[in-house]
C-alpha positions in Angstrom: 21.2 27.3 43.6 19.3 24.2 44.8 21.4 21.2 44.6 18.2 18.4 46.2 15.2 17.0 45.2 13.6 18.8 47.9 14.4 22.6 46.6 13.5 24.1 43.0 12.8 27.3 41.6 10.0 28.8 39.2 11.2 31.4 36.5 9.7 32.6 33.3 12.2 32.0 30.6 13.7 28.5 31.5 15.7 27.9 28.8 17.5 30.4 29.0 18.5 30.4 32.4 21.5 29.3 34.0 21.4 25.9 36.1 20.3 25.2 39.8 21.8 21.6 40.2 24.5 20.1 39.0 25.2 16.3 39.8 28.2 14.7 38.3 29.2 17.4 36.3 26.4 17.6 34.2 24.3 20.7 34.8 20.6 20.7 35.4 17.6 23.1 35.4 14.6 22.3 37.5 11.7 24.2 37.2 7.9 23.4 38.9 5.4 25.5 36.1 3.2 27.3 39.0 3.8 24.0 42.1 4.1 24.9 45.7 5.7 22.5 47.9 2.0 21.5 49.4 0.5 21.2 45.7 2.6 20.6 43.1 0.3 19.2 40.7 1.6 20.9 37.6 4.7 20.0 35.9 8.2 19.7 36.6 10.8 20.8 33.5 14.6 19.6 33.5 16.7 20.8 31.7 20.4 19.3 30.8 23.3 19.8 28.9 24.5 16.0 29.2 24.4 12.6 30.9 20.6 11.7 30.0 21.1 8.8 32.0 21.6 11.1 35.3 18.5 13.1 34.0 16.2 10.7 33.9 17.1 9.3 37.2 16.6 12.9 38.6 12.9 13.2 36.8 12.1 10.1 38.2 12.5 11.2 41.8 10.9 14.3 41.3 8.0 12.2 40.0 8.5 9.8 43.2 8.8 12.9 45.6 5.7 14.4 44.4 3.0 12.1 43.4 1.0 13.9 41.3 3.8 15.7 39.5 4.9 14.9 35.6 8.3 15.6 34.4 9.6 17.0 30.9 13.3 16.3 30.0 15.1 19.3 27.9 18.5 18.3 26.3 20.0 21.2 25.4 22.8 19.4 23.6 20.6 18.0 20.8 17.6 20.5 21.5 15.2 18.1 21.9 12.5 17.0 24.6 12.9 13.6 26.1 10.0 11.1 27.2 12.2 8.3 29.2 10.5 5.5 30.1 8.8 5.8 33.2 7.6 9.8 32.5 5.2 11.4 30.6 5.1 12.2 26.6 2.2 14.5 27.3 4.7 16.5 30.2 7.0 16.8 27.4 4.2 18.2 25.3 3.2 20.3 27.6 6.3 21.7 28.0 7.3 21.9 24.0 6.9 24.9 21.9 6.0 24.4 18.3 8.5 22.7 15.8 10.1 20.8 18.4 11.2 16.9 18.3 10.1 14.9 21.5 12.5 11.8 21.3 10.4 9.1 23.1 11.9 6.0 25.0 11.7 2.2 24.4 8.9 0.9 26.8 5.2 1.2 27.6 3.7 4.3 28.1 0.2 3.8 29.4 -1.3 7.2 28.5 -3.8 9.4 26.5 -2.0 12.3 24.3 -3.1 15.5 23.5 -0.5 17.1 20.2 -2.3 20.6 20.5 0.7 22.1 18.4 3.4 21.3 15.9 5.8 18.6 16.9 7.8 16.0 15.7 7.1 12.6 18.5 9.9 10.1 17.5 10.1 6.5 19.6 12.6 4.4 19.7 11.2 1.6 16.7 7.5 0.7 16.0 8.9 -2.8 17.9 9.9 -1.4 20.4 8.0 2.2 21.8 4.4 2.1 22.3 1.8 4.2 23.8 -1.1 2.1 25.4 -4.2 3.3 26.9 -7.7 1.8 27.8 -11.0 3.1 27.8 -11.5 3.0 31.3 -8.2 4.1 31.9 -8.4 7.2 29.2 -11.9 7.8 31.3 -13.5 8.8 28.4 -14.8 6.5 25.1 -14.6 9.1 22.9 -11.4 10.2 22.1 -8.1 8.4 20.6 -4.5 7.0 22.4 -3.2 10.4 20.4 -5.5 13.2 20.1 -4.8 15.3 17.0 -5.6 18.7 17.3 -2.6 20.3 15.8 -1.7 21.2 11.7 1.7 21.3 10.4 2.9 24.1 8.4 3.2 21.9 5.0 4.8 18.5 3.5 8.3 19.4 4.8 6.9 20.7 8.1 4.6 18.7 9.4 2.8 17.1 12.3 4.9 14.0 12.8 4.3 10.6 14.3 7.0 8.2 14.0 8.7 5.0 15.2 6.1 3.7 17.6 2.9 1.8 17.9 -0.1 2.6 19.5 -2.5 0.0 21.5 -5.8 1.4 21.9 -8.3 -1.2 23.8 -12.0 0.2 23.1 -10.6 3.3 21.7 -9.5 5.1 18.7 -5.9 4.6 18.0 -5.3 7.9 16.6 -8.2 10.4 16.5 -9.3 13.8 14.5 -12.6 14.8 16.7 -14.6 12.8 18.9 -16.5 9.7 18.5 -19.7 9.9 16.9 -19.7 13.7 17.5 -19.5 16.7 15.4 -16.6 18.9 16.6 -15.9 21.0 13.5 -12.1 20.3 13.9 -9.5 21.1 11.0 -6.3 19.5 10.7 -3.7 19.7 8.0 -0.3 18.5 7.1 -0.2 15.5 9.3 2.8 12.3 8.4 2.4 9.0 10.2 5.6 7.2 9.7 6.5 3.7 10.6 3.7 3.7 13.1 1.6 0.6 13.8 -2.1 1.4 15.2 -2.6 -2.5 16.7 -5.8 -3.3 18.5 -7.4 -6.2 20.6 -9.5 -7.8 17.9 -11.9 -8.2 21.3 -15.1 -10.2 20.4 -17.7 -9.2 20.4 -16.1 -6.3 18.8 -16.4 -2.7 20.1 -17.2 0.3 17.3 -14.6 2.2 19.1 -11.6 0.7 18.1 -10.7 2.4 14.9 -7.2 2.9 14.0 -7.5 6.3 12.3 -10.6 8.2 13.2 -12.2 11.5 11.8 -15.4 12.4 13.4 -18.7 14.0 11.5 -17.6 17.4 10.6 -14.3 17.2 11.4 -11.5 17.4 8.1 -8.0 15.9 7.5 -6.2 17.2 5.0 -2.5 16.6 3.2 -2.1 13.1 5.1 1.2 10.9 4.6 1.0 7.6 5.6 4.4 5.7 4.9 4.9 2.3 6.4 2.5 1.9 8.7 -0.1 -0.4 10.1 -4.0 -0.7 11.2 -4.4 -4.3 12.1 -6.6 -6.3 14.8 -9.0 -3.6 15.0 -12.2 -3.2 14.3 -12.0 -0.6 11.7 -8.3 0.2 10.5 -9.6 4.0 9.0 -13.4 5.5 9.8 -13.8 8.5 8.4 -17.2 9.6 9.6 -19.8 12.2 7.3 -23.0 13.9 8.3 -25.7 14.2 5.8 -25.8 17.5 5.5 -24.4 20.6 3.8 -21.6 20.2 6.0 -18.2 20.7 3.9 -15.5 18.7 6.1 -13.6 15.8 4.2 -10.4 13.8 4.3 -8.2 14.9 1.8 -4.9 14.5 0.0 -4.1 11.5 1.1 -0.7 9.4 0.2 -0.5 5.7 2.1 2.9 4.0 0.9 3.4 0.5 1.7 1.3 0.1 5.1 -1.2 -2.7 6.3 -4.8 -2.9 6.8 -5.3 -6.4 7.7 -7.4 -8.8 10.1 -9.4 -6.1 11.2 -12.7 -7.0 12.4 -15.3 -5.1 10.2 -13.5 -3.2 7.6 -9.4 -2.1 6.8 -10.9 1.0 5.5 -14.0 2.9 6.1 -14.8 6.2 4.6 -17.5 8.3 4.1 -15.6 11.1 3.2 -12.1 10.6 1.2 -10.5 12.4 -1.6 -7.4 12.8 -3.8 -6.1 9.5 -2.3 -3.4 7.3 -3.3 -2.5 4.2 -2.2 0.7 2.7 -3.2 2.0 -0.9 -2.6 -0.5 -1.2 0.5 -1.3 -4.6 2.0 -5.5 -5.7 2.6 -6.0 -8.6 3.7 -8.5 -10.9 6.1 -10.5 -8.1 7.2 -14.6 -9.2 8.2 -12.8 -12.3 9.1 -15.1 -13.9 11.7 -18.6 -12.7 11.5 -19.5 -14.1 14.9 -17.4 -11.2 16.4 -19.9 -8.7 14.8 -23.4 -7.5 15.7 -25.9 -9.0 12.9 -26.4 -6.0 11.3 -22.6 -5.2 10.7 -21.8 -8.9 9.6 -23.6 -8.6 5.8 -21.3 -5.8 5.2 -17.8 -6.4 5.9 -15.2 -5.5 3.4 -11.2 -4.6 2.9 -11.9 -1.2 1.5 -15.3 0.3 1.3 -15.6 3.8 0.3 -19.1 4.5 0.9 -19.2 8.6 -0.2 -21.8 10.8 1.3 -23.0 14.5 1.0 -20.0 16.1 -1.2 -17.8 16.4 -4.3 -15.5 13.8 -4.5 -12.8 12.6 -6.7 -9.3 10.9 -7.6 -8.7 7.7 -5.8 -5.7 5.5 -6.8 -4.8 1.9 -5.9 -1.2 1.0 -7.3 0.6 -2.5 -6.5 -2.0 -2.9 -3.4 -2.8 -6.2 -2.3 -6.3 -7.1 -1.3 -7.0 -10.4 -0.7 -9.5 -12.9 1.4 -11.7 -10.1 3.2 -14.9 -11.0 4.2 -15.3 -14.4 3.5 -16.7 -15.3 6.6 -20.5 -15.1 6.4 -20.7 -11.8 5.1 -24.0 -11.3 2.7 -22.6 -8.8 0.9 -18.8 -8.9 1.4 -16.6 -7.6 -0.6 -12.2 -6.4 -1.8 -13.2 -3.0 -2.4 -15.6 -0.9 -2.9 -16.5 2.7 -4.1 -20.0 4.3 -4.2 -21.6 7.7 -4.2 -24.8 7.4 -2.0 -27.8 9.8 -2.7 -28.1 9.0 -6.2 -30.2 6.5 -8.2 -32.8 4.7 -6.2 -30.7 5.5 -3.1 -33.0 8.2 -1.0 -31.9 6.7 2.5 -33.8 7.4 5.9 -33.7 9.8 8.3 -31.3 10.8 9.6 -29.1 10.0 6.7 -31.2 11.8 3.9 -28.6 10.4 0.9 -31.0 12.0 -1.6 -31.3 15.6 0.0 -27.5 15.8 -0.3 -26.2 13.4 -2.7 -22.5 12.6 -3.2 -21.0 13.2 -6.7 -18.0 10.8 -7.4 -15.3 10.3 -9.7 -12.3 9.0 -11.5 -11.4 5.6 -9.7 -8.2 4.2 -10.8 -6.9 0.4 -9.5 -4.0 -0.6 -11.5 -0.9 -3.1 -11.0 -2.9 -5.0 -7.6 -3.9 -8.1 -7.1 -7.2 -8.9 -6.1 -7.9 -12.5 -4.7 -10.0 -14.6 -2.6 -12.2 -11.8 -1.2 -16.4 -12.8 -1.5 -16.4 -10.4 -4.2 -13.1 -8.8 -6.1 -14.1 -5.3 -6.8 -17.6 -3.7 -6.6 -18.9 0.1 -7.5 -21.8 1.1 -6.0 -24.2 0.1 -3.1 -26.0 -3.2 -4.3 -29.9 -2.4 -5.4 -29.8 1.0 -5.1 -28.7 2.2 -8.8 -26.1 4.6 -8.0 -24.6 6.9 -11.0 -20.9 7.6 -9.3 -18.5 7.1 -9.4 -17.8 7.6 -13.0 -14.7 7.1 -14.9 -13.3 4.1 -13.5 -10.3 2.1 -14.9 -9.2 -1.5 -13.1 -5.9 -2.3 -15.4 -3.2 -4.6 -15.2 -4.7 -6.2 -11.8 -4.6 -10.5 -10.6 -8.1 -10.6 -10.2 -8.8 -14.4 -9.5 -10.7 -16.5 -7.1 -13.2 -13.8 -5.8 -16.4 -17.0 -5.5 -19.4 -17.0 -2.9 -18.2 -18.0 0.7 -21.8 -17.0 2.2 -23.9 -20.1 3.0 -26.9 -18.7 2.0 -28.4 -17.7 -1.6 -30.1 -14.0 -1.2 -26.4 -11.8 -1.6 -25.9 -10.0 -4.7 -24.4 -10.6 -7.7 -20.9 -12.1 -7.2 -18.0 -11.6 -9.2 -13.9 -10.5 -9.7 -15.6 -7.3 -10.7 -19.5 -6.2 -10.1 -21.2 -3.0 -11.5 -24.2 -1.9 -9.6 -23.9 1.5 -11.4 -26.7 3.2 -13.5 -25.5 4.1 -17.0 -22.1 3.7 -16.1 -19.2 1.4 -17.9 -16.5 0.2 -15.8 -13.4 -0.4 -17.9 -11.5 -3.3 -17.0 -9.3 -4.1 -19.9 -5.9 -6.0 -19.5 -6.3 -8.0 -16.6 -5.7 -11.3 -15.5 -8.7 -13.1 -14.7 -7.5 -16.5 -12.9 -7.6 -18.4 -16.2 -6.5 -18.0 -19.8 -10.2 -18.1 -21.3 -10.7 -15.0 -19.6 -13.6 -14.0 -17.0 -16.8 -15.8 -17.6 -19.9 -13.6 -18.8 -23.0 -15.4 -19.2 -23.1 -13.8 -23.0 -19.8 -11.8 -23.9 -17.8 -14.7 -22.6 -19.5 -17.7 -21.7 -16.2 -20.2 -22.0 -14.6 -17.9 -19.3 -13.7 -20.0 -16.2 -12.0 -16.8 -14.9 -13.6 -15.0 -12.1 -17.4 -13.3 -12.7 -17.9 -10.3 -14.2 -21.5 -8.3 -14.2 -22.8 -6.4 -17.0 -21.3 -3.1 -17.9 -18.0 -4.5 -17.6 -15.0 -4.2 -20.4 -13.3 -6.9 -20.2 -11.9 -7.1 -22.9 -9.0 -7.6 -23.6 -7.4 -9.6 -21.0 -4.1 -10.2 -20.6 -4.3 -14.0 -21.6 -4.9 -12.4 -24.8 -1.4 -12.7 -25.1 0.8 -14.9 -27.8 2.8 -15.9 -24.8 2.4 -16.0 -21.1 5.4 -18.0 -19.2 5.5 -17.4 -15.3 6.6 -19.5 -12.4 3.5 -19.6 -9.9 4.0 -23.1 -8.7 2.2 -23.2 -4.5 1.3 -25.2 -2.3 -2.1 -26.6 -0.4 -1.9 -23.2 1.9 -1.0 -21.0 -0.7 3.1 -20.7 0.1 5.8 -20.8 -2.5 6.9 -24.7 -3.9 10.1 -24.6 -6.0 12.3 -27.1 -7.2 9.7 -28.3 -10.5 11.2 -28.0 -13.7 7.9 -27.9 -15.6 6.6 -24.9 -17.6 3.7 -23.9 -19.4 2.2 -21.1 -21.8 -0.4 -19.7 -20.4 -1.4 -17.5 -23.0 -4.2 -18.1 -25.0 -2.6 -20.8 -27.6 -1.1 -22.4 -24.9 2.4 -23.2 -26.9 4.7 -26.1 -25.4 7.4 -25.1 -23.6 10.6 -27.2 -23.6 12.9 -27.1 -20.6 16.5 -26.9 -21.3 19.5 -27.8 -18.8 18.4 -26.8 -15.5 15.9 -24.2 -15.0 13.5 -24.7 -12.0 10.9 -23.2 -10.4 12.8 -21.5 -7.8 12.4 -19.0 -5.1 13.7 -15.5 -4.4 13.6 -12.9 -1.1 11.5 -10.2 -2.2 9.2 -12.3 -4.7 6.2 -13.2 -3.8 5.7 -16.6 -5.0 8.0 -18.8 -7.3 10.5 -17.6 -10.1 12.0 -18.8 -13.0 15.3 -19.6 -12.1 18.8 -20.1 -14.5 22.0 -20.9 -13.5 23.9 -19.7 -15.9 25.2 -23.0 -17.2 23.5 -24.4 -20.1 19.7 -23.1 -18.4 17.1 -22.4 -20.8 13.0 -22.2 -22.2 12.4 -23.4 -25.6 9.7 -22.4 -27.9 8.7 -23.9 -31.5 8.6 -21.7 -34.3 5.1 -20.0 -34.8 3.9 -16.4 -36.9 3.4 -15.4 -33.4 7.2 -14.4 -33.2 6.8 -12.3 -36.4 5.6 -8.9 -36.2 7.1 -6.7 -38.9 5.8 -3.3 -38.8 2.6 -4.0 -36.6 2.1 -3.6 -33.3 3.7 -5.6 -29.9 4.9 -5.7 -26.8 7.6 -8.5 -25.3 7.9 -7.7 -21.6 9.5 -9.6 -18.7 11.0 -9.4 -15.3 14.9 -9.9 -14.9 16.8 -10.3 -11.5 20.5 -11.0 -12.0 22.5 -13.3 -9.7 25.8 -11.0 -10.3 26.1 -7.7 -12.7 27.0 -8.9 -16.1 29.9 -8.1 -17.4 30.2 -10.2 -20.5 27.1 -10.6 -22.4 24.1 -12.6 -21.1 21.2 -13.1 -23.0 17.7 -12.5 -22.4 15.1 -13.6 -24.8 16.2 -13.9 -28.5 14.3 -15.5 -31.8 17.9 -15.6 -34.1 19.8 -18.2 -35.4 22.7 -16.7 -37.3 20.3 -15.8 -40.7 18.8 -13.3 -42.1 16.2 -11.6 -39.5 16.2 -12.2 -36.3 15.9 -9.9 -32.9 17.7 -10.6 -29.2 17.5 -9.1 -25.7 20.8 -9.0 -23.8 22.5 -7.3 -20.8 26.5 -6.4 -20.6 28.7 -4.0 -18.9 29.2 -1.7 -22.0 25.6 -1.4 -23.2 23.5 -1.8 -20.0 20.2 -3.9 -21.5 19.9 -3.8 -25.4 18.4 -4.8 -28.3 19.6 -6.2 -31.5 17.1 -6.4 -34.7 18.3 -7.7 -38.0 16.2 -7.7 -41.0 17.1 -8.6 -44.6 21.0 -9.1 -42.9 20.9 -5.6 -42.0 21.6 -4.8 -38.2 19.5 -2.2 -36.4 20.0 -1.4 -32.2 18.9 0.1 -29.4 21.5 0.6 -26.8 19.7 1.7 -23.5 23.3 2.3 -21.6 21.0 1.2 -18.2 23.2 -1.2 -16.0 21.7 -4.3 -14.3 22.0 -3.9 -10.8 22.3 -7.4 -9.4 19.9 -8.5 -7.0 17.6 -6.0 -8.5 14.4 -6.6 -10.3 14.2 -4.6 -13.5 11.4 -4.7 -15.5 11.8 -5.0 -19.8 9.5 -4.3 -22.5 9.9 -4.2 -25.9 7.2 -2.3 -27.5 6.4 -1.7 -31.3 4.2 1.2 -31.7 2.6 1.8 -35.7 6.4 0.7 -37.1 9.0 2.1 -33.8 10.9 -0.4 -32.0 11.5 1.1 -28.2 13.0 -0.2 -25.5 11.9 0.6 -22.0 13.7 -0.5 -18.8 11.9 -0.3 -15.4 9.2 1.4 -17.5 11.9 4.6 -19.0 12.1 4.4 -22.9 15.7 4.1 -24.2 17.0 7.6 -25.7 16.8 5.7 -29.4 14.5 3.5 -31.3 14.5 1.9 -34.9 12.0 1.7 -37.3 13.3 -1.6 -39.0 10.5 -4.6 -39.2 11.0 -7.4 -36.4 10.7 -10.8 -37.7 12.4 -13.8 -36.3 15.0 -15.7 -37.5 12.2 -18.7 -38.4 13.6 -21.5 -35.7 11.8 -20.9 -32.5 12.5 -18.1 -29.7 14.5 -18.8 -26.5 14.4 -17.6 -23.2 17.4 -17.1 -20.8 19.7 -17.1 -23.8 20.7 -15.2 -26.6 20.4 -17.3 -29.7 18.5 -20.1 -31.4 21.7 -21.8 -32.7 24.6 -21.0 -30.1 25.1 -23.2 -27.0 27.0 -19.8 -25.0 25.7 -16.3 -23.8 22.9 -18.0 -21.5 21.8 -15.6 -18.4 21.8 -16.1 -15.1 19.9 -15.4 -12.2 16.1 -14.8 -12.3 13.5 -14.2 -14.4 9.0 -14.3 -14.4 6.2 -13.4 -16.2 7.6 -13.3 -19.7 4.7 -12.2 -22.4 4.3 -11.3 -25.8 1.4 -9.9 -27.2 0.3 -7.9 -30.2 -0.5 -4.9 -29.1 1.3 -2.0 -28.1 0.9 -2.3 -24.6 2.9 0.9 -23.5 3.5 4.2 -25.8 4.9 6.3 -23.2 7.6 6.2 -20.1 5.4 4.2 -17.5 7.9 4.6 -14.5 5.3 5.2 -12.0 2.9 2.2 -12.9 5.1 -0.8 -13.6 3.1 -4.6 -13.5 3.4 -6.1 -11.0 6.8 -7.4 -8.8 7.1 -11.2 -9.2 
């Protein structure tokens, strides 16, 4: 057995084999995959059974000893492949046979990646492990830091990238196919997991750097992106399309809470996307400096712009996303977001990009729960002046839309607006949102007294959610948009505009995982006051009451909510305790009805409550789940105001604390069915 550096051995099967050095007790296999002594240019496999540390001081002679030599690290212990810092991780591809984990150092590995089969590449901590490579070091523009060229075999068995960050300088971070070109390639089952794709933002900016790239013909399919992010780039996501009867798309795609943000052109570009969802994803200053961008890019800068071409396309989701002050920076035609199905309407294009030979067919667009602020324009559907038809059936629901004005110096862009149509024969329905103001959007005709954000024709608007008998949120910021607690002022902003009396304590205050201020009790005498009005009554008609709670400590004595009751005979309160979980109690003609949802408050938590009456039913849903009862009596207050953050009119005890936000009661019956999976917005 070879016990130096300077001996080794070539066999077939090497993992089976017994070892050929052994160095502190820990044994070792040393292969050299077809070397010779004068050329060993190929690559060296270690294999161990322990003491990584010794290991990867052995792999790093051998790659000392023999210059152009690369070496894989086997551990048989955990069967797994390691890339210390200092080697290779394409060695340890090389070396890897498919389903195999290749557990990747902290440091800096400056290197192109091929993953030409199934593997699972784990680093160390997106922080902390990163693969860098330039273009003149890769030697070769078009292709990414990690080539992917492999498929997984499905959701539980994929292709897996997690843990580390890539750097690509004039390069695609991550790449499906070649730049620009038209490989044909087909991958599937692909999960990006707590990877961040971080680029130079060089000016003037180079096309190249893309975060996520999928060339012309080239298709990705079954994609989960969790936690991620494509920032400082160019583009975050180019998904590339010939114009052609070419087939290839990018498809079923899931991105959970990852950023696309201060990229230079675009967060996402894609001419090809489909069955999409994006969940809780952050969009923010992309297009930020035009002067970065050739002239002909500048005019068009956006967060998202889904710009479809030649194919079938359809169901694209935005839940809880954030997209906020893109292209505000001399950009003509800048824009949030933006879906559009070239090739139809007055949209023929020019060679080579025939849209009307092979147009794109596009639908069902749903953006619900986001916020949408500060970009040139909010939300647009289809290419400005070209009368597209698609996409069709579009909702925008239960969105911030606010503060989406004209940044561009000049006066030749396009209609501006929280939400522009540019779509022939098509209605884009945009009912229950918040506009920036509690008139509603303006509309030159529908809603003239609107000093809410723009709206072009085709838009319904109506209603909005400052529709509402009562609107009382904490949103109190400062000059550069940050949280500013400690007022104790508070207003309806609903569209009577009721007074608001503070009670003890209550401030505007501030909580970890909120995004701006909360309404904040203490527990001790802390409460919002509210006159009588009819607008507390609602019998057997339709309404909602819905609110966000976050409880200092779980209650175990009652602590109430919201309540309209003062000891007579109707009356209705909201309350949380340890034997009920949340509950509510309506009396009517001195007869007591209930609905006991037995859900505990978790403290800490955000939970979100709604009281809904649907044609005469009384449910109760917590974090969007009805309760397993309802009652059919009529709600009507007790006739002496309604509080909030206690549980009676009359009675100076049960008063809740902790924190609570955007507490509204309208009359309609906002939701008639478990609505889990698209709860409003998170304080």
């Amino acid at each position: 057995a070879a016990n130096t550096i300077n001996e080794w051995a070539y066999v077939e099967d090497e993992k089976s084999l017994d070892n050929n050095m052994t160095v502190n007790g820990a044994n070792y296999l040393i292969v050299n995959n077809y070397g010779t002594v004068a050329d060993p240019t190929a690559t060296f496999y270690l294999y161990t059974d322990k003491d990584q540390a010794s290991a990867e001081t052995i792999a790093l002679g051998l790659n000392a000893k023999f210059s152009n030599t690369k070496t894989a690290i086997w551990d048989f212990g955990n069967l797994k492949y390691i890339a210390a810092s200092g080697l290779s991780i394409q060695a340890a591809i090389n070396a890897a046979s498919p389903g195999d984990t290749i557990d990747v150092a902290a440091g800096t590995f400056n290197e192109n990646i091929l993953v030409d089969k199934r593997l699972s590449i784990i680093g160390q901590g997106s922080d902390v492990t990163t693969i860098a490579q330039t273009q003149a070091g890769a030697g070769d523009s078009k292709i990414g830091v990690v080539q992917l060229a492999a498929s997984g075999l499905s959701d539980l068995e994929p292709v897996l990238l997690q843990d580390l960050s890539i750097k690509p300088t004039s390069l695609a971070g991550i790449s499906v196919g070649r730049f620009t070109e038209a490989t044909g390639q087909s991958v599937e089952y692909v999960k990006l997991d707590h990877v961040k794709v971080i680029g130079t933002n060089t000016s003037p900016s180079t096309e190249q750097e893309r975060g996520l790239h999928v060339d012309r013909t080239s298709s990705l399919s079954y994609l989960v992106v969790e936690n991620c992010a494509f920032d400082n780039l160019t583009y975050g996501w180019y998904f590339m399309k010939d114009v052609s009867a070419d087939t290839s798309n990018v498809q079923y795609v899931t991105v959970t809470g990852t950023t696309f943000n201060h990229n230079n052109h675009k967060g996402i570009y894609a001419e090809k996307l489909s069955d999409a969802t994006f969940t809780g994803c952050t969009v923010d200053q992309n297009g930020f400096d035009s002067a970065a961008l050739p002239s002909y890019f500048a005019p068009w800068s956006a967060g998202v712009d889904i710009n479809l071409k030649a194919g079938t396309y359809s169901n694209f989701e935005f839940n809880t996303c954030t997209i906020t002050a893109n292209a505000i920076d001399e950009s003509k035609e800048g824009v949030g977001l933006t879906v559009k199905g070239r090739g139809t309407g007055n949209d023929p294009g020019s060679a080579p990009n025939l849209y009307g030979l092979y147009p794109a067919t596009v639908s069902n667009v749903e953006i619900f729960n986001c916020t949408v602020e500060g970009n040139e324009r909010g939300i647009r559907f289809g290419e400005p002046g070209k009368n597209n038809t698609t996409p069709t059936n579009i909702s925008v629901t239960n969105c911030y839309i606010q503060n989406n004005v004209q940044h561009y110096a000049g006066a030749d862009g396009t209609e501006y607006g929280g939400v522009v149509n540019t779509l022939d024969g098509v209605i884009v329905g945009a009912e229950e949102n918040w506009w920036g103001n509690a008139s509603g959007p303006y509309h030159a005709t529908l809603n003239a007294v609107g000093a809410g954000d723009d709206v072009s024709d085709n838009v319904d608007f109506t209603p909005w959610w400052n529709e509402d008998s009562l609107w009382v949120r904490s949103e109190e910021l400062d000059v550069n948009g940050d949280p500013s607690p400690g007022g104790t002022s508070f207003a309806d902003v609903g569209n009577t505009a009721k007074g608001v009396t503070t009670n003890g304590g209550v401030v505007h205050g501030t909580e970890a995982s909120a995004s701006d201020t909360v309404i904040a009790f203490d527990g001790v005498g802390d409460y919002l006051s509210l006159a009588h009005s009819t607008d507390w009554n609602f019998a057997s008609t339709d309404f909602t009451i819905d609110m966000w709670v976050n409880f200092e400590i779980q209650p175990t004595a009652t602590q109430g909510i919201l309540g309209a009751y003062n000891g007579g005979l109707n009356g209705y309160y909201l309350y949380c305790n340890a034997a009920d979980g949340f509950g509510l109690h309506v009396k009517n003609n001195g007869v007591w009805s209930a609905v006991i949802s037995h859900v505990p408050a978790v403290a800490g938590d955000w939970h979100h409550l709604a009281i809904v009456g649907d044609d005469g039913t009384v449910t109760l849903y917590v974090d969007g789940i009805a309760a397993t009862t309802t009652v059919t009596t009529p709600v009507n207050s007790g006739g002496t105001g309604l509080v909030i953050g206690r549980l009676t009119t009359n009675l100076n005890n049960y008063y809740f604390k902790g924190h609570m936000d955007e507490v509204r009661v309208d009359n309609t019956a906002r939701w008639t069915a478990n609505f889990d999976t698209e709860l409003p917005i998170h304080p």
